[in-house]
N, C-alpha and C positions, 0 to 999 in steps of 0.2 A: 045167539043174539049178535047181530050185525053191530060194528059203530065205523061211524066215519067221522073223520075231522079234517082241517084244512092245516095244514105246518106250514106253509108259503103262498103268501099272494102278494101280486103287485101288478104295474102296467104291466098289461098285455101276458100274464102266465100267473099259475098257479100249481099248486100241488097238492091233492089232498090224497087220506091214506083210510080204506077201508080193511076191516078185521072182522073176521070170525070165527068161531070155535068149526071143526069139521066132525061130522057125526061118528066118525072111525077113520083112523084111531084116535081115543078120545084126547090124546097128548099131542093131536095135530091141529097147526093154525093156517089159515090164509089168509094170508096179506097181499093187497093190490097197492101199488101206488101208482098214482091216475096223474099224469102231468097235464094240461091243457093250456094251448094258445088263445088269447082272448083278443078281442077285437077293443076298439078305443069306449064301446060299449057295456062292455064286458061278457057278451055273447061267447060262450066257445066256438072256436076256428077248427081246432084240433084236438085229439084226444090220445094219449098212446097210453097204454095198461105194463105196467111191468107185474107181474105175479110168482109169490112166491107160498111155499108151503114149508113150515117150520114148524117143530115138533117146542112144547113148552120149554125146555131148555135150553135150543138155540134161540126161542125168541127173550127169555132171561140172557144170554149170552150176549146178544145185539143191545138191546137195554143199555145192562151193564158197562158197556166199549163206547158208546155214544160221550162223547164229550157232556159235561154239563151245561 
């Protein structure tokens, strides 16, 4: 099951970060975070993907280290 959500918006940018489980191995995740330039509209301009693949206990690990 896919989820997205938005962590940052404001004039002209945003950030949202998509997740999901990967079919094998079953302790693996994929996470995008999607930055976008927006116009005074708020149409996207630009779009750049960072993608990562982490196993359930680095993404417990990242969690855990994030400031509250």
């Amino acid at each position: 099951m896919k989820k997205e959500f938005v962590i940052k918006q404001q004039t002209g940018f945003r950030i949202r970060v998509r997740t999901w489980k990967c079919a094998r191995p079953t302790d693996l995740n994929a996470l995008d975070f999607v930055q976008e330039i927006l116009d005074d509209e708020g149409n996207v301009l630009d779009t750049s993907t960072y993608n990562f693949m982490l196993s359930d206990a680095e993404l417990r690990s990242l969690k855990d280290q994030l400031p509250a």
